[in-house]
C-alpha positions in Angstrom: 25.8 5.2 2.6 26.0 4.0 6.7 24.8 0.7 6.9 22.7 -0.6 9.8 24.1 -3.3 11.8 21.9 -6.1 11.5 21.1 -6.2 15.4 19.8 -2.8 15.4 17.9 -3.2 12.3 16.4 -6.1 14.1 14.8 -4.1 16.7 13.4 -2.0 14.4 9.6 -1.2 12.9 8.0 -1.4 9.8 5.9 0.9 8.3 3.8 -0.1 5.0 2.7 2.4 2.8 0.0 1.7 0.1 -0.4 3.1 -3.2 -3.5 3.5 -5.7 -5.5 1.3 -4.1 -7.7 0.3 -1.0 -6.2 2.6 1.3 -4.3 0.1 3.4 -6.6 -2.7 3.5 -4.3 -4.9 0.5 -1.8 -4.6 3.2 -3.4 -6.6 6.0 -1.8 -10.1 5.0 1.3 -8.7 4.6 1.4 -6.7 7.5 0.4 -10.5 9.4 3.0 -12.0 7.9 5.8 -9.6 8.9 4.2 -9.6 12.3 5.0 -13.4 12.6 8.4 -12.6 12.2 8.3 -10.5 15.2 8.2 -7.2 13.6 6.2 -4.5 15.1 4.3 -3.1 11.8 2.0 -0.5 11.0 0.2 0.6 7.8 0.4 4.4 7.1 -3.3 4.7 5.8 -4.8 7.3 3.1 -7.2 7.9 1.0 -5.4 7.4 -2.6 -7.3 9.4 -4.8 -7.1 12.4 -2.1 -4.7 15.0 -1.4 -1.3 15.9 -3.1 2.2 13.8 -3.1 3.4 16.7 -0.7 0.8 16.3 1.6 0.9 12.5 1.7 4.5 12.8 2.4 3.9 15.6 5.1 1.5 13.1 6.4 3.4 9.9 6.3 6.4 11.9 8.1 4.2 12.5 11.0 2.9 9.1 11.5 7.1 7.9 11.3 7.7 10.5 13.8 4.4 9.2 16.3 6.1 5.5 16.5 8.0 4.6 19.4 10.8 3.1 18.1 14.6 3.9 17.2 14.7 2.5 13.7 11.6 3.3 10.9 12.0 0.8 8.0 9.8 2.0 5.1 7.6 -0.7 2.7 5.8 1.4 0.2 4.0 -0.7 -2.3 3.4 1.2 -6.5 2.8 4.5 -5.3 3.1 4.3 -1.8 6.7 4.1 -2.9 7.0 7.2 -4.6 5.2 8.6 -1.1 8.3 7.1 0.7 11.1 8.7 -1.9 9.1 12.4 -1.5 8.9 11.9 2.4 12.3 11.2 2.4 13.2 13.8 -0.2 11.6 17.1 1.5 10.9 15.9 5.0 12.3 12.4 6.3 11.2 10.3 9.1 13.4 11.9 12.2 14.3 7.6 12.3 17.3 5.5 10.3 16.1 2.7 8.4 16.3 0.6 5.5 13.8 1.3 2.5 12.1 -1.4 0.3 10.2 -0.6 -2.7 7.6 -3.5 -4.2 6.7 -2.5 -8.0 6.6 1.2 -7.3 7.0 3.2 -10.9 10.6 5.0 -9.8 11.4 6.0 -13.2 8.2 7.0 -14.1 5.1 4.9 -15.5 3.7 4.3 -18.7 1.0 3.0 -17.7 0.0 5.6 -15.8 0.9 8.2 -18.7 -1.3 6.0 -20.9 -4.7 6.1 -18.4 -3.9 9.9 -18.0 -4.3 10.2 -21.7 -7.6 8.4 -21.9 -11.3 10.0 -20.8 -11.4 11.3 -17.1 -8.2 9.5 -17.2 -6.2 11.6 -14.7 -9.4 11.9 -12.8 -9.1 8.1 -12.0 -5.2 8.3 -11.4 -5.7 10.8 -8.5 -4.0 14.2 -8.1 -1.3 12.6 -6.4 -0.5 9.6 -9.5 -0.6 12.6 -11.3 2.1 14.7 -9.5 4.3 11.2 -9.0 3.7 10.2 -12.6 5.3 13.8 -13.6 8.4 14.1 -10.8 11.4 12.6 -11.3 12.4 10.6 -8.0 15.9 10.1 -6.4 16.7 7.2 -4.2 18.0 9.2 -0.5 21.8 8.8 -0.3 21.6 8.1 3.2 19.3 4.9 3.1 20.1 1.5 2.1 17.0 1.3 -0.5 16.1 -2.2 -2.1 13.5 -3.2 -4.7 11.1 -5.8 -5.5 9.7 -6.4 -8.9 7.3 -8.7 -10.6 7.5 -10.2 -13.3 3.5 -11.7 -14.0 2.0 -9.6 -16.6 -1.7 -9.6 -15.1 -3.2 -6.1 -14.8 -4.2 -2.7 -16.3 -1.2 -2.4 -18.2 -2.0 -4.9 -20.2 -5.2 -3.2 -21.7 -3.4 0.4 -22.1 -0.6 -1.9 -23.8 2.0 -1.2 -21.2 3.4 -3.0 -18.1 4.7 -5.6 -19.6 7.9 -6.8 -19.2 6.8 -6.3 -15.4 3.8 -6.8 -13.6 1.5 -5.6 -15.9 1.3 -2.3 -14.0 5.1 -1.4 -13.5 7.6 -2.6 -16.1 10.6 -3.9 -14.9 12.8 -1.4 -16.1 10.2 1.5 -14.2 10.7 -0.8 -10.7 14.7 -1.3 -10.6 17.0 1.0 -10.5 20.6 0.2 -10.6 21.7 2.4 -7.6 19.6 0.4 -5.1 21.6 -1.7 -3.1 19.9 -5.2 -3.6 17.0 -6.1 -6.4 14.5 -8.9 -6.7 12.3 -10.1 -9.4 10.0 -12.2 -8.4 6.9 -14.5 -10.0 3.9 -12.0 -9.1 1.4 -9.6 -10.4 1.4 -5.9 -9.1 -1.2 -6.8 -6.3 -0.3 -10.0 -5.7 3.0 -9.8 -4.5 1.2 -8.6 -1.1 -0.2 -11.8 -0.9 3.2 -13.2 -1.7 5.2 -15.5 1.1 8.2 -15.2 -1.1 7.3 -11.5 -1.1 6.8 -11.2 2.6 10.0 -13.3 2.9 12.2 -11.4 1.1 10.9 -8.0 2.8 11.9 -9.6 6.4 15.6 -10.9 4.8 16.3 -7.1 3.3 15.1 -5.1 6.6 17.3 -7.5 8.7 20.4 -7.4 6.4 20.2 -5.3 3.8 20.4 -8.1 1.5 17.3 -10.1 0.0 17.3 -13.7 1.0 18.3 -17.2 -0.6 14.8 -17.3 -2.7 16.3 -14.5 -4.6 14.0 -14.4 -7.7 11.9 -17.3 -7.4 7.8 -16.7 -7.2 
């Protein structure tokens, strides 16, 4: 895959996509964070319990394609990184850029299969959980893609008896897959790694060099 020099990737801009959960809003520290580092950022908001995958990655293509800026580097956080994969998959960003995935269920999720199988399950997963939970994802050849997993068992998985090892939504072995290019486990629930500084500092070492910084691993 062509790598990006690491002044070029500098100069680049970050978009952060959410997954099943506020919208956006659970991506405001990060987003601060990453903006300290000098890093233009923006959060590609939605709605997570409307619309299909397609349409979210129809939708998240446009807003890539509205920034003004030669290099797009993708965040997407649980299912906002399945959003990335299908964006990238059918429709792309018209940008290069590295792509970093924090706890997103790449090889499916049992946690998610598990809520789906439980009263108005499915109804709370959202049509497009539902579509991600059932499409098998490929990482784009062309992308240098890295991902970030935790390793805190605090969440819903826990109750559903799943996501654990992980971050007690993703398991660790639904978050890494061995073709990405760099992988990190870090000390962090599913929704806390946002409000991670390890976290955050890991995101700005991958974008800039394709390569996860020196606290590789620690929480």
């Amino acid at each position: 895959m062509p790598a990006l020099d690491a002044e070029r990737a500098a100069k680049g801009a970050i978009v952060l996509v959410p997954g099943l959960g506020l919208g956006g809003v659970e991506l405001a520290v990060l987003a601060s964070r990453l903006r300290r580092r000098g890093w233009p950022v923006s959060i590609f908001r939605h709605f997570p319990w409307r619309h299909s995958l397609g349409e979210k990655a129809a939708a998240l293509s446009d807003h890539c394609r509205s920034q003004p800026h030669d290099v797009i580097h993708l965040v997407g956080h649980s299912m906002g990184g399945n959003i990335v994969l299908a964006c990238l998959a059918d429709r792309d960003t018209g940008r290069p850029g590295r792509v970093l995935l924090l706890g997103s269920p790449v090889r499916g999720s049992e946690t998610a299969r598990r809520v789906a199988g439980l009263p108005l399950g499915e109804r709370l997963l959202g049509r497009c959980m539902n579509e991600a939970r059932r499409t098998e994802f490929v990482l784009p050849a062309d992308r240098e893609v890295g991902g970030i997993a935790g390793r805190r068992n605090v969440g819903v998985g826990l109750a559903v008896g799943a996501g654990s090892p992980g971050d007690g939504v993703v398991r660790l072995d639904e978050a890494i897959v061995d073709t990405m290019v760099d992988t990190s486990v870090v000390d962090a629930a599913h929704t806390g790694m946002l409000f991670s500084s390890v976290v955050a500092h890991q995101v700005d070492g991958f974008l800039r060099h394709g390569r996860f910084a020196t606290l590789h691993g620690d929480g």
